[in-house]
N, C-alpha and C positions, 0 to 999 in steps of 0.2 A: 670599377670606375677608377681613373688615372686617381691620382694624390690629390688636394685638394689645399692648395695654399693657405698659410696661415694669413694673411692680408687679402680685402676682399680686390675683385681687380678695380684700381683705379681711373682704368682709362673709361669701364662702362659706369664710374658710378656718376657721372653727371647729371643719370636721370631717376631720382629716388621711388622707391614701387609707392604708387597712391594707395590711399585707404580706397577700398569699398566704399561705394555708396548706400545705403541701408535703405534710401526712399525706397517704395516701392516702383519698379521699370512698368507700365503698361505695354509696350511694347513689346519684353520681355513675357510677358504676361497672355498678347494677343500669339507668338509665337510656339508659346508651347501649348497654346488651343489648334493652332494649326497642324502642328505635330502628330496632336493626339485625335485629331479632329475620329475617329473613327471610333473613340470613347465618346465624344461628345452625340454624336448620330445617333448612337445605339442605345444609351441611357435616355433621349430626347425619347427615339421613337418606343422605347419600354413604355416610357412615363406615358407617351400619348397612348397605347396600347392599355396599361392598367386604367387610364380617363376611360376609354372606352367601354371596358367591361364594366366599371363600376356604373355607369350611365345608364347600361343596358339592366343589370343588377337592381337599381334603384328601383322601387315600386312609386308610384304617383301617390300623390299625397293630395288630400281630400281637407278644401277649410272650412272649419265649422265657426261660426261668430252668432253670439249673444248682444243682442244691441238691446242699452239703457238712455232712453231721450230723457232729458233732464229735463225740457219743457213739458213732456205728460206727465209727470210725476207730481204726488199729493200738493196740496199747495195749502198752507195755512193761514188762517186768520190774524190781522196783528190787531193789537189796543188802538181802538180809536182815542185819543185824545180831544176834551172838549174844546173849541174854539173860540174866542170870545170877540164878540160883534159889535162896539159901542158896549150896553149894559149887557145887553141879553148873551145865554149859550146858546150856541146851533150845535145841533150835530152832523155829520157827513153824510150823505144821503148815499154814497157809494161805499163798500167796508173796502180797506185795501187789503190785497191778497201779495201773500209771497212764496216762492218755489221752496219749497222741504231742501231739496238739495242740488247743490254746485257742481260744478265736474269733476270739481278733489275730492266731496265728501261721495260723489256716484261711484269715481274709483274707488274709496274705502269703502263702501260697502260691497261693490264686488270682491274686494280680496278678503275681507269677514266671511262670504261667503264662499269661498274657496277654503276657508280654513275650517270653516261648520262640515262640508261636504267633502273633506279630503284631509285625511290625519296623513296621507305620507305625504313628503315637502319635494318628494323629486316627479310624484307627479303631477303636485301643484305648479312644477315650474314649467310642465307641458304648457300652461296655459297665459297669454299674454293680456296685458289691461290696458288699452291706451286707446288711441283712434284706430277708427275700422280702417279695414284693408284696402273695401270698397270706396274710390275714388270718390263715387256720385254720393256718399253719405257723409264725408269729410267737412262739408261745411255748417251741417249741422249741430247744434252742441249735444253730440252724443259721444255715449264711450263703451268702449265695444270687449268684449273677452272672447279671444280668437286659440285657437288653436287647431292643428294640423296633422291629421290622421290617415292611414291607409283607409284604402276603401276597404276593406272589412273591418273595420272597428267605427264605421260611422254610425252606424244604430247603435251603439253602445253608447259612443260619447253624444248622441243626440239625444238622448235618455237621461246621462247626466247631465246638459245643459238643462233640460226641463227641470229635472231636480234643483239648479241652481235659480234659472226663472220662480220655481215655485218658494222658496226661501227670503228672493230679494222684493217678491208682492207681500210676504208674510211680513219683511222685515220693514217696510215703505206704512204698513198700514196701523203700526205697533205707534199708538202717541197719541193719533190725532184725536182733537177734541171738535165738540161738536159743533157745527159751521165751516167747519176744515174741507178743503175740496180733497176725495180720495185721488188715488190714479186714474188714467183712465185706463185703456185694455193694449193700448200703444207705448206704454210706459215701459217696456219689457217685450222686444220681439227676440226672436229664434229665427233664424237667417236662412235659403234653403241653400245645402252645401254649394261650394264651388270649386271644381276643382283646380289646384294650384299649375300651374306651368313647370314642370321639371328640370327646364334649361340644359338639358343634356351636354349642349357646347360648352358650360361652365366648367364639366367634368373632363374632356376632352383638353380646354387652353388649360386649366391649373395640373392637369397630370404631364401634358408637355412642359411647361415651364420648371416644373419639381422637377422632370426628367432633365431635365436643362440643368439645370442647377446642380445636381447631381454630376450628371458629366461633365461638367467643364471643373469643380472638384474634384473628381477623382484623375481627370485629366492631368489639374496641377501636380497632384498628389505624386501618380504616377512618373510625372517630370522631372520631380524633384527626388524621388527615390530612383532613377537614373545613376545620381551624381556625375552628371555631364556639365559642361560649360558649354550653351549653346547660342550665344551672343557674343558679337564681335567685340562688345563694349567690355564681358568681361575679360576676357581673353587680351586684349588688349592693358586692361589694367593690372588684372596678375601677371602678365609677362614683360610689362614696362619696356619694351623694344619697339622701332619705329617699324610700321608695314612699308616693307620695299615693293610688294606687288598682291593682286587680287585675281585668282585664275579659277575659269571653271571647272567643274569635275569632268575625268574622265570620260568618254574617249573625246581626244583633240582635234578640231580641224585647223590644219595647218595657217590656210588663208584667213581664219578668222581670230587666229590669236597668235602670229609671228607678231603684232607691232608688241604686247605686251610682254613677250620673249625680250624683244628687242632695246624696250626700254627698261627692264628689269638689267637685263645682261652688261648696258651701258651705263647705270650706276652703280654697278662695281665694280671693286679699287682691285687693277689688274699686279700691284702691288701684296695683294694679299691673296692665301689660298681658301678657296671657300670650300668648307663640307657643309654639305647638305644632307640634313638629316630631319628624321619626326624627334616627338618628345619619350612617349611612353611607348608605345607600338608601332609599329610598321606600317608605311603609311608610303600604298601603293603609287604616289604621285613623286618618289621620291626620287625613283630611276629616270623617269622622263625628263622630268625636269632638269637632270644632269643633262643628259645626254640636246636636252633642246639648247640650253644654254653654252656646251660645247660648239655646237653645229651655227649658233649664231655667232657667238663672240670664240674663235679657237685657241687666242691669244690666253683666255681667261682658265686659269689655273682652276676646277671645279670636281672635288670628287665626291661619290656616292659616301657617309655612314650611316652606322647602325646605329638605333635612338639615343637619345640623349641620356634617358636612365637607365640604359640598360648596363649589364655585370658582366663582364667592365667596358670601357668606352675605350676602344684602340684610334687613338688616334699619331700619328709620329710626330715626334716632337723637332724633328730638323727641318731645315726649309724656309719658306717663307710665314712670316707670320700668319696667324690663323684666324678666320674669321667663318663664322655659320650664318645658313639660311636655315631657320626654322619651317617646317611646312605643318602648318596651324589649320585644322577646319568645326568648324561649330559643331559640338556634340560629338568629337572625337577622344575629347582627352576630359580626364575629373580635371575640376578644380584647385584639387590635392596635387596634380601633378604639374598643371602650371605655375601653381608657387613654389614646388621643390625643383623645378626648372630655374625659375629667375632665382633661384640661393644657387643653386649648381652654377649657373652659369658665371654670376656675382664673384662667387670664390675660386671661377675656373683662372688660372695664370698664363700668360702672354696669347690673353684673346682679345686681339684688336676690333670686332667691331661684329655685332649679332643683327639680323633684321629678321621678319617675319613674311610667310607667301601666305597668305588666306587661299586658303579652297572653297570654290562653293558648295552649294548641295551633291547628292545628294548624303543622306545620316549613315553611320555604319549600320551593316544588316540587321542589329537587333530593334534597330527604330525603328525600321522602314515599316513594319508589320502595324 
């Protein structure tokens, strides 16, 4: 690479390199899903794929419930209190009667009974205490212990449910004194199984959206272990030079892009010699665009170099002053190299004036895939 002046050049330093912006780009963001989009597809349709089998895998599950009505249960006698009438006592000719238990204490006596009938705590936690399952029993004041079995294990846990039923009649009848109303035989039912709804679809949207999530992750992942600059915004900010044009990629159709030959080719200062060159590699748009720019403007002093960073950079130093066209395209160069670009260029001596040609798509062959 030529020498490299000790002063940086003063005619390009008019425009100082901006900081980076740190927010987060969504844009930047939806672009390299679209890059990758063939990560995103394929991890989606995995994730729907393992939904499925696991759906298909699942065995149906069978619910068992134990219903306690707080209205059949014992009811005890309270102290009449004497009343007094003028001189005389009366006494109540009806005794008042009260329910043994509320919904908090039905709960706690079902979960005593879970702990009389079940010394280990993790299959205690098989078992749930609140309101039934069943809709049409919700508005009754009952409370229900449910839990959720394959169908080969419901004779077993209907077994243990009676064993619980027979515990919490044991444990209702333990107090009362005499006058006290017992249970009746509704106090304590055993529910007949029903089996649950598997929701298969449940497995199905949550292994897509996992799949989802996944890919558009690994998608970024993979974007950014690129180290490409694939946004005009960066590129534009690590290279701090103005865009003199925007051209499609390869191959050209003449009548559809001489006007932007034309107006590219007429904002350059016929006073100055332009090379045209990439940054870090070779960048096949580089000969054409000589050769289009000759053939429009012929006046215009325009020749082919080889990249910017390459060892070393011949350029001759007689002549007319020197000015470059960069040819920039999204995802062709790291980010590394457009900042050692704008220092190269910064400290390059009697360069009168740099702009940039943006290319469009499509990505160098290692993205396209």
């Amino acid at each position: 690479m030529m020498a490299n002046s000790s002063q940086p050049n003063s005619t390009l330093g008019t425009m100082p390199a901006p900081w980076l912006d740190d927010e987060i780009d969504l844009s930047a963001l939806g672009a390299a899903l679209v890059r990758r989009w063939r990560w995103v597809i394929g991890f989606s349709f995995t994730g729907l794929l393992l939904g499925c089998a696991m759906a298909f895998q699942k065995q149906p599950q069978v619910g068992l419930e134990l219903i306690l009505d707080v209205s059949q249960g014992p009811q005890q006698l309270q102290p009449i209190p004497p009343v007094l009438s003028g001189a005389a006592l009366s006494i109540r000719q009806s005794a008042p009667y009260q329910s043994r238990y509320t919904t908090q204490s039905a709960v706690l006596l079902l979960n005593q009974a879970l702990i009389a009938n079940f010394g280990n705590a993790a299959e205690r936690r098989r078992f749930i205490v609140g309101p039934p399952n069943r809709k049409d029993l919700r508005s009754a004041p009952l409370v229900a212990l449910s839990v959720d079995v394959q169908e080969d294990q419901v004779a077993d846990y209907r077994s243990l449910l009676a064993q619980i039923k027979r515990y919490v009649v044991a444990a209702s009848s333990q107090g009362l004194l005499q006058g006290d109303i017992p249970a009746t035989q509704h106090f304590v039912q055993i529910l007949a199984p029903e089996e649950r709804s598997s929701h298969p679809q449940r497995f199905w949207i949550l292994g897509g959206l996992a799949g989802l999530v996944v890919g558009m992750g690994a998608a970024m992942l993979a974007d950014r272990l690129v180290n490409r600059a694939f946004t005009v915004s960066e590129i534009l900010l690590r290279l701090g030079y103005p865009l003199r044009a925007k051209l499609p990629p390869l191959p050209w159709e003449a009548n559809s892009i001489q006007s932007e030959f034309e107006q590219l080719a007429t904002g350059l200062d016929v006073n100055l010699r332009w090379y045209v060159l990439s940054i870090a590699e070779s960048h096949a748009l580089v000969r054409p665009l000589v050769t289009a720019l000759q053939c429009v403007r012929p006046e215009l002093q325009v020749d082919e170099a080889a990249p910017l960073l390459a060892q070393p950079l011949r350029i001759p130093q007689a002549g007319l002053p020197r000015a470059f066209l960069l040819v920039v395209e999204c995802g062709f160069n790291s980010p590394q190299a457009l900042s050692e670009a704008r220092r190269v260029l910064d400290q390059m001596p009697h360069l009168e004036a740099v702009g940039l040609v943006l290319v469009g798509q499509p990505l160098p062959p290692e993205l396209r895939s």
